[in-house]
C-alpha positions in Angstrom: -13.0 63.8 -36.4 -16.3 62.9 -36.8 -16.0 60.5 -40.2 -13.1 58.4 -38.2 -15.7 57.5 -35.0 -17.0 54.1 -37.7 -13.7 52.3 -38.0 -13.8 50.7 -34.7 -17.0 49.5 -35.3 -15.8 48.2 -39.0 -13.1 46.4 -37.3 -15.1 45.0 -34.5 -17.6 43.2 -37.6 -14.8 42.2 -39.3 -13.6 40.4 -36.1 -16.9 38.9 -35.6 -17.1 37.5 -39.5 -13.5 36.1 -39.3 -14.6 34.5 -35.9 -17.4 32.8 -37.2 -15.7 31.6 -40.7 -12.8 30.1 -38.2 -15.7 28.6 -36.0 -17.0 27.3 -39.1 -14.9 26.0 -40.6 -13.4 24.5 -37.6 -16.7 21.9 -37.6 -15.3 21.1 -41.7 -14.8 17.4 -42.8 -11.9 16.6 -45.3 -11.8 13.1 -47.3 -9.0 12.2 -49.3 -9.9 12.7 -53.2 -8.5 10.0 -55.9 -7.0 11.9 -59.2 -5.1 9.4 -61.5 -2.6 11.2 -63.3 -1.3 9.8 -66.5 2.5 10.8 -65.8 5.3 8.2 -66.3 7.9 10.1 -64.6 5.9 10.8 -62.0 4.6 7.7 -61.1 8.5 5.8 -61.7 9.0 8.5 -58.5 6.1 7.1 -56.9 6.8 3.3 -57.2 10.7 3.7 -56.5 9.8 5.3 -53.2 7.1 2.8 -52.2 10.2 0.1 -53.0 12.7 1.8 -50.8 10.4 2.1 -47.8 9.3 -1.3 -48.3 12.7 -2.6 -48.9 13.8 -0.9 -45.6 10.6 -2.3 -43.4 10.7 -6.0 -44.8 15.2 -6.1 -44.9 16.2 -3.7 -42.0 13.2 -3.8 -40.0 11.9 -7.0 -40.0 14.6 -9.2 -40.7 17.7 -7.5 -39.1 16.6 -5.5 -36.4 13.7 -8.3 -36.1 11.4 -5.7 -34.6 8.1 -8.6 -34.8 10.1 -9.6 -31.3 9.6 -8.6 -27.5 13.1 -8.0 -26.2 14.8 -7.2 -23.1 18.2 -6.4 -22.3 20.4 -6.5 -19.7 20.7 -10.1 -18.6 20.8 -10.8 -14.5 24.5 -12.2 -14.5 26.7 -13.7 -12.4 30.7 -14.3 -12.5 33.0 -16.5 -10.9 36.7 -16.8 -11.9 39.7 -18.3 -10.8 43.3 -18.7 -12.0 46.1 -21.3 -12.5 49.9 -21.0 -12.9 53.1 -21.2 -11.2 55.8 -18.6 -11.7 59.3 -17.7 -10.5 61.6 -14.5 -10.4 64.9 -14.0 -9.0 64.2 -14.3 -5.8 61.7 -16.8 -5.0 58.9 -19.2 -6.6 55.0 -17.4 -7.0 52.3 -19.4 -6.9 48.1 -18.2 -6.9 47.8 -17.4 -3.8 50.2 -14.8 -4.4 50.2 -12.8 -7.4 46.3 -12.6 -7.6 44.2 -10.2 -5.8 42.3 -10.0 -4.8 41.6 -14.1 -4.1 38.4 -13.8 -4.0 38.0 -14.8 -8.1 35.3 -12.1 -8.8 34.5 -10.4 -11.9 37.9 -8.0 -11.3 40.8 -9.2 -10.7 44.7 -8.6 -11.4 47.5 -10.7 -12.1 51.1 -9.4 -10.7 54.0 -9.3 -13.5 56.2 -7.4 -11.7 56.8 -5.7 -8.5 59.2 -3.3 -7.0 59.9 -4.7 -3.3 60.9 -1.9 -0.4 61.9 -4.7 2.4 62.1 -4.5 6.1 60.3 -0.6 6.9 60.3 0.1 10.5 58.5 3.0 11.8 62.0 5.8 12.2 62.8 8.9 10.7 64.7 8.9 7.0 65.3 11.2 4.4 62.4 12.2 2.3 62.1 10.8 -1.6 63.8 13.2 -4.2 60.6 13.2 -6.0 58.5 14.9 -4.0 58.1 18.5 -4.3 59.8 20.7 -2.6 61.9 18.0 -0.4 65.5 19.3 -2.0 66.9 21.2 0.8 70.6 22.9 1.5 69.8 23.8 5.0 67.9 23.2 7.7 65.7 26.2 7.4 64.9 25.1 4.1 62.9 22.2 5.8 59.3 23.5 8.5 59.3 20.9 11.4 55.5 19.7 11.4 54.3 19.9 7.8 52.8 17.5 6.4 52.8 16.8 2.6 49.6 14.9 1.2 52.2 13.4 -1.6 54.8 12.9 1.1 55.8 9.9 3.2 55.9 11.3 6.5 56.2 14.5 8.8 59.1 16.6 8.6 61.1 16.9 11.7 62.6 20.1 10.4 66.4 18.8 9.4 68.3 18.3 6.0 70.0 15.8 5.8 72.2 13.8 3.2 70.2 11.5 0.1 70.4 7.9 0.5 72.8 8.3 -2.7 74.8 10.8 -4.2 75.0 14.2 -3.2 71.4 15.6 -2.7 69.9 16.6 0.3 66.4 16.3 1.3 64.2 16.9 4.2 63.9 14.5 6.9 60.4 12.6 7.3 59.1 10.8 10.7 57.3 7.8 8.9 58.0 4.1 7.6 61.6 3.6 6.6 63.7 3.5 4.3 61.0 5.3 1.9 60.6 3.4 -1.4 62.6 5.2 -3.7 65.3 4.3 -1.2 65.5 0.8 -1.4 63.2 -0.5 -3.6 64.4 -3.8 -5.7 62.2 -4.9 -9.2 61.6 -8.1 -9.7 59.7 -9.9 -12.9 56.9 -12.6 -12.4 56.2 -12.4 -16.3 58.7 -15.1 -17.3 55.9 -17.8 -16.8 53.0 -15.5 -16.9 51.2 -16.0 -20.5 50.6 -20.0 -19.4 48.4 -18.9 -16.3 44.7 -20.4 -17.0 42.1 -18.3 -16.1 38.9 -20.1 -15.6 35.4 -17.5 -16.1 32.3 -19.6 -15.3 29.1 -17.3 -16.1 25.6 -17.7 -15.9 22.9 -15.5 -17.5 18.9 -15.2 -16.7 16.3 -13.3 -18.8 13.4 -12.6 -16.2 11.3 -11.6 -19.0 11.5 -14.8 -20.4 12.2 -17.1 -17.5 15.5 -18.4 -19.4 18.4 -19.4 -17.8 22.0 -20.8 -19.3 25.6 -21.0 -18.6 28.7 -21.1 -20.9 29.5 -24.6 -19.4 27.5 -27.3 -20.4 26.9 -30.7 -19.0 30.1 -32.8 -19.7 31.4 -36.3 -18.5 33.6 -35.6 -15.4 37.1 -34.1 -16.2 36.3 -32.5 -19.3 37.3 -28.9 -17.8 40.5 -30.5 -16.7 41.9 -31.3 -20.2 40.4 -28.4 -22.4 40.9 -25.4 -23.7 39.0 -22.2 -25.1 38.6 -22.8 -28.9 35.4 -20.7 -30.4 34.4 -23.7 -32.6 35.3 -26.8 -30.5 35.4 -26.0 -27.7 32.9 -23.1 -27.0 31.7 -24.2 -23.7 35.2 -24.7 -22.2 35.9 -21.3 -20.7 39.2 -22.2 -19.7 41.8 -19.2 -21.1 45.3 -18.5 -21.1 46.7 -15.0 -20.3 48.8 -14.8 -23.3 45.7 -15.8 -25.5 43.9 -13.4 -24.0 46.9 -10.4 -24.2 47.2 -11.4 -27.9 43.3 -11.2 -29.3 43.2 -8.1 -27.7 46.0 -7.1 -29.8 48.9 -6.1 -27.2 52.5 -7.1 -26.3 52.8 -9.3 -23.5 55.9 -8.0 -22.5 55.2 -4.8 -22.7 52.0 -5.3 -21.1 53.3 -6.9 -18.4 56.1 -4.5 -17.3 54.2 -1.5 -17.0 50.6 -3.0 -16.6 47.4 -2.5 -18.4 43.2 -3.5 -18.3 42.1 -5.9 -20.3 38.5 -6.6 -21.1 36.3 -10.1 -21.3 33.4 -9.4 -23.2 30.4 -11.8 -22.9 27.8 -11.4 -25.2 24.4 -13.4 -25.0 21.8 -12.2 -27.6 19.4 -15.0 -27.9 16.4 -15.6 -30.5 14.5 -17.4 -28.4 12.0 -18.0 -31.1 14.9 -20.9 -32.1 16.1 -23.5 -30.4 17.9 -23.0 -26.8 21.0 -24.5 -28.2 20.8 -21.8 -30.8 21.8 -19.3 -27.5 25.8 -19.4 -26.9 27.9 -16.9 -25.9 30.2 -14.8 -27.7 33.9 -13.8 -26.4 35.9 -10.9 -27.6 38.4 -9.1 -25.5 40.5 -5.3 -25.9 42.0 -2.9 -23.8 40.0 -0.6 -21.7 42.8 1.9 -20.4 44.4 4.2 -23.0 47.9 3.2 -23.6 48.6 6.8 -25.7 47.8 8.9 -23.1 51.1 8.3 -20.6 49.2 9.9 -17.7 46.8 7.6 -17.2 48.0 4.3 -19.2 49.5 1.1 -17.6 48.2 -0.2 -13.9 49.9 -0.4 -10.7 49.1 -0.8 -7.0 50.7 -1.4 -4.1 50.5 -3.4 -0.8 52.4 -4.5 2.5 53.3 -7.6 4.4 53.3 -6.9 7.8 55.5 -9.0 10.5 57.6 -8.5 14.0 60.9 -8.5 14.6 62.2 -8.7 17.6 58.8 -7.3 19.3 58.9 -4.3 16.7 57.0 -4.1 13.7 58.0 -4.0 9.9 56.5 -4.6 6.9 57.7 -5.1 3.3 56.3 -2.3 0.9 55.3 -4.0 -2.5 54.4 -1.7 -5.7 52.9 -4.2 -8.0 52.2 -4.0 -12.0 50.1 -6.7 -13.8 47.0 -7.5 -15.9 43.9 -6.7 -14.6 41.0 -8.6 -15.7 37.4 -7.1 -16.4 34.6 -9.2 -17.4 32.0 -7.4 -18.9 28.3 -9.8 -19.8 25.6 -7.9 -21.6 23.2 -9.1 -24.2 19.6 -9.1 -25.3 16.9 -11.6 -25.9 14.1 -11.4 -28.0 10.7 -13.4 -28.9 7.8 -13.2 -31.1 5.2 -10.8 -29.7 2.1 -9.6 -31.4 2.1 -6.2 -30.0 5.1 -5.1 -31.3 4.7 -6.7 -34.4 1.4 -5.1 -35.3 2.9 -1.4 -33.9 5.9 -2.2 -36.6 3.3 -3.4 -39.5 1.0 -0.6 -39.1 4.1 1.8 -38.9 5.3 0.4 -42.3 1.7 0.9 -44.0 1.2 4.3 -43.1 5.1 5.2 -43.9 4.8 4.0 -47.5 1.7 7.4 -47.6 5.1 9.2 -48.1 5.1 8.2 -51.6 2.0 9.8 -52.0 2.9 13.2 -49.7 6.4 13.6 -51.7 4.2 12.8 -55.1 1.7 15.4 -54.5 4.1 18.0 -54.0 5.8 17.5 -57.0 2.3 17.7 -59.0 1.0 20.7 -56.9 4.7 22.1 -56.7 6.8 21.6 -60.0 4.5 20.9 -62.8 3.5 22.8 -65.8 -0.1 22.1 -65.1 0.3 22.6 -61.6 -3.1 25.0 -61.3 -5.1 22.4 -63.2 -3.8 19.6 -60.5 -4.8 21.7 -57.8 -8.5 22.6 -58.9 -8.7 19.2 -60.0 -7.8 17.8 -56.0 -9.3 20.8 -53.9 -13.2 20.6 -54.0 -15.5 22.0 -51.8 -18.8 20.2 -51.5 -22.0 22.2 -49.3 -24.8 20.6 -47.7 -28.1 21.0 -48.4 -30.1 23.2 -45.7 -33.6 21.3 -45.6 -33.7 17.6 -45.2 -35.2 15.9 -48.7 -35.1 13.0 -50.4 -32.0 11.0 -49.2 -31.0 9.4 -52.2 -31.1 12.8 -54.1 -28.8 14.5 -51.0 -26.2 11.1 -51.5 -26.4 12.1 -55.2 -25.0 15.6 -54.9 -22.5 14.8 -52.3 -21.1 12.1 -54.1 -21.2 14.1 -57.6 -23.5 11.3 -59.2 -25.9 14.0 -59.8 -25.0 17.4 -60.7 -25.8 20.6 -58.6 -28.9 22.3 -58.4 -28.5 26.1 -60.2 -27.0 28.3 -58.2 -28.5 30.0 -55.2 -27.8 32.8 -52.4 -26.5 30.5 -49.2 -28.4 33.2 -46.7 -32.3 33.2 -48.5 -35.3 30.8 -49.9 -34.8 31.1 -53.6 -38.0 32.4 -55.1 -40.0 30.5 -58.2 -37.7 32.0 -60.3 -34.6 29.3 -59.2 -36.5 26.2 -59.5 -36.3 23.9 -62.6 -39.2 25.1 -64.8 -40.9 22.2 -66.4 -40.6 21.4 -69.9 -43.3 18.9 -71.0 -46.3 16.9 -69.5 -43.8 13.7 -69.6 -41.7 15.3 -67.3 -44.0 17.3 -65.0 -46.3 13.4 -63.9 -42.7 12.3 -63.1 -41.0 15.1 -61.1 -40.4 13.9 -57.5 -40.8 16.6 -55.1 -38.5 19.6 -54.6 -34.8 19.0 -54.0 -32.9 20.6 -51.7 -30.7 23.7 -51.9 -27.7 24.4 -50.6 -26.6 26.5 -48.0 -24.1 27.8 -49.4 -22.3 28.4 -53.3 -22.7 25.4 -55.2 -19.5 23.3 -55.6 -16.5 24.3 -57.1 -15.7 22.7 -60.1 -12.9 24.8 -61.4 -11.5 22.4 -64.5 -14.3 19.8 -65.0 -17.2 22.3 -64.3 -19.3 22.5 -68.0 -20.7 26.6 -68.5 -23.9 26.9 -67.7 -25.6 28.2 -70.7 -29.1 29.8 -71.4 -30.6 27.9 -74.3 -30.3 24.3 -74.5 -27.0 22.5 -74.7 -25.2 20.0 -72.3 -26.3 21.8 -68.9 -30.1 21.4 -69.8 -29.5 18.0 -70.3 -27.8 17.4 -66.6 -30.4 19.4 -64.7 -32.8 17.1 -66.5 -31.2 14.0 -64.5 -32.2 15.6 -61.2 -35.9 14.6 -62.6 -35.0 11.3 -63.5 -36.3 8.9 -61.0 -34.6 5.7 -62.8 -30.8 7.5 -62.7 -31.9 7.4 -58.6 -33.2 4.1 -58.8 -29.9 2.9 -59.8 -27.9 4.8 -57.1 
């Protein structure tokens, strides 16, 4: 029991010594050390990597993503619209003020193709439409006077009674009447449709910038009246026809307009503005923005009344409507030189080409034959001298031009016996005065390091330059 009582105090010292090497060796300096290694296939690797990161910097960077510039995005945009047409269907003649809503000419707006038309609803009790749920009856008590279905079109009075047509029976509702399944009539208003002009005037502003521009320029008077979109005469005439429109977004008109749809207007203004202001136009494309292969939730529709009196009573006309609705959608981006960004992107390209030199090195230190001798060769550790001597002689050791004093215990003076002895009068009337020793084990030359020897050979002959006061003269 009693031989165990040390070990704490082992383990409390070892503690301590791993505390102060981590201490230590926290306060370290690293520098970078230059090896040239005479390796073809190595250095092909380390060339063709420095080419593809340069290669990607100058192309992608620089010249396509043009990261020199200072960009914002987002323009401050504002749209006005308004259409043009005249159109017929078996009843009667449509003009604008009619089949667009809403009149306004905003960014959103639809254009009526067809409509389903429930005239003449006066406020009454009728039977309720077959589809909704649970309005099939056989008996009275199949219908509950008072409820009130959300999907319904009125208040159930609590009889069944006979279908507009055919055989059914279905609960009897307390609302506006005849309910549209009852009476509705379709008419078209697409026969005309794809020659409807749609003007979109649009005007952009970059506040970054202070730059302002429109997509119709300054022409003599009635130029918008006689033009036409064409994207390479006639690029500032935002005049469009609906059928152009339905067909470069890649749809059937007809189609289109029986059971509606969205349609997009994509402006795009990205603008160098280190060019010409000229160089800045806009760019149209146009798609579909509701999914047509998902039946649930493709085609648009909407519907609306026209409310007048009759004999002091009111009805209205109920009007489901299809059509095209129109979205215009203007983003963009703008960009000009700026020096911030374009030293952030420089200095990012210098230090990512280092790479090369990371992926290198780990090859060398990782996959080659020779990989021990590469890594004594890079890793050296270099101690500084305790007392402060002759400068010159301390720059000599540290930058290897002068090779290390013999070696000495980091922790105690060395005695007489560790100094160079001297080996003739020449050399003792030139000796400067003593060097400095390390603190700690002389540098570690693990490949280049010559064996010290006893007798004289090559290490004599490198101590004797620590004595040499022209070799310092020339550092």
């Amino acid at each position: 029991m009693a031989a165990a009582e040390p070990k704490p105090l082992a383990g409390a010292a070892t503690a301590r010594r791993l505390a102060r090497s981590c201490w230590s060796a926290f306060w370290d300096y690293e520098t970078p050390k230059v090896i040239v290694v005479k390796n073809r296939r190595l250095g092909v690797v380390y060339r063709l990597v420095q080419l593809l990161i340069l290669l990607y910097f100058v192309w992608y960077v620089f010249i396509v993503q043009k990261s020199y510039q200072d960009r914002e995005t987002g323009p401050e945009s504002s749209v006005i619209t308004k259409v043009k047409g005249i159109t017929s269907s078996e009843h009667k003649v449509w003009d604008v003020e009619e089949y667009v809503k809403p009149p306004e000419g905003g960014s959103v707006f639809s254009i009526i193709t067809r409509i389903e038309v429930t005239p003449s609803q006066s406020l009454g009790t009728c039977p309720e439409s077959a589809r909704v749920s649970n309005a099939t009856c056989d008996s009275d008590e199949d219908c509950v006077a008072g409820h009130l279905d959300m999907l319904g079109n009125g208040v159930r009075t609590g009889r069944c009674v006979p279908y507009y047509h055919g055989a059914l029976k279905t609960c009897e509702v307390s609302g506006w009447c005849p309910v549209e399944d009852g009476a509705s009539v379709s008419q078209f208003l697409g026969k005309m449709a794809p020659n409807f002009t749609i003007l979109i005037k649009n005007s952009i502003h970059y506040p970054k910038f202070q730059f302002s521009k429109g997509n119709i320029e300054n022409q003599k008077t009635g130029y918008l009246k006689r033009c036409t979109f064409d994207e390479v005469s006639h690029l500032y005439c935002p005049i469009f026809k609906l059928g152009f429109i339905v067909e470069q977004a890649g749809e059937n008109f007809t189609e289109l307009a029986h059971w509606g749809g969205v349609i997009g207007v994509i402006i795009n203004w990205d603008c160098d503005l280190d060019l010409s202001a000229s160089m800045c136009n806009p760019k149209y494309s146009f798609r579909r923005l509701d999914p047509k292969h998902i039946p649930a939730s493709s085609g648009y529709n909407f519907r609306f009344a026209k409310y007048y009196k009759i004999n002091g009573s009111t009805t209205r006309t109920l009007i489901k409507a299809y059509g095209v609705r129109i979205d215009v959608i203007v983003h963009g981006q703008a960009g000009k030189f700026s020096l911030i960004p374009t030293i952030i992107n420089l200095a990012t390209a210098l230090t990512s080409i280092g790479v090369g030199s990371f992926l290198c090195d780990w090859i060398l230190l990782t996959f080659m034959n020779k990989n021990k001798v590469y890594s004594h060769k890079k890793f050296d550790k270099v101690c500084t001298p305790r007392s402060s001597g002759s400068w010159p002689v301390t720059l000599a050791l540290v930058l290897g031009q002068a090779p290390p004093p013999p070696p000495c215990p980091c922790s105690e003076d060395p005695g007489p016996a560790g100094r160079p002895q001297d080996e003739g009068p020449s050399q003792a009337q030139a000796a400067p005065p003593p060097q400095p020793r390390p603190t700690c084990d002389p540098p570690e030359q693990m490949v280049d390091a010559p064996e010290r020897g006893t007798g004289p050979g090559p290490g004599a002959s490198q101590d004797s330059t620590l004595t040499d006061s022209r070799g310092l003269a020339q550092l």
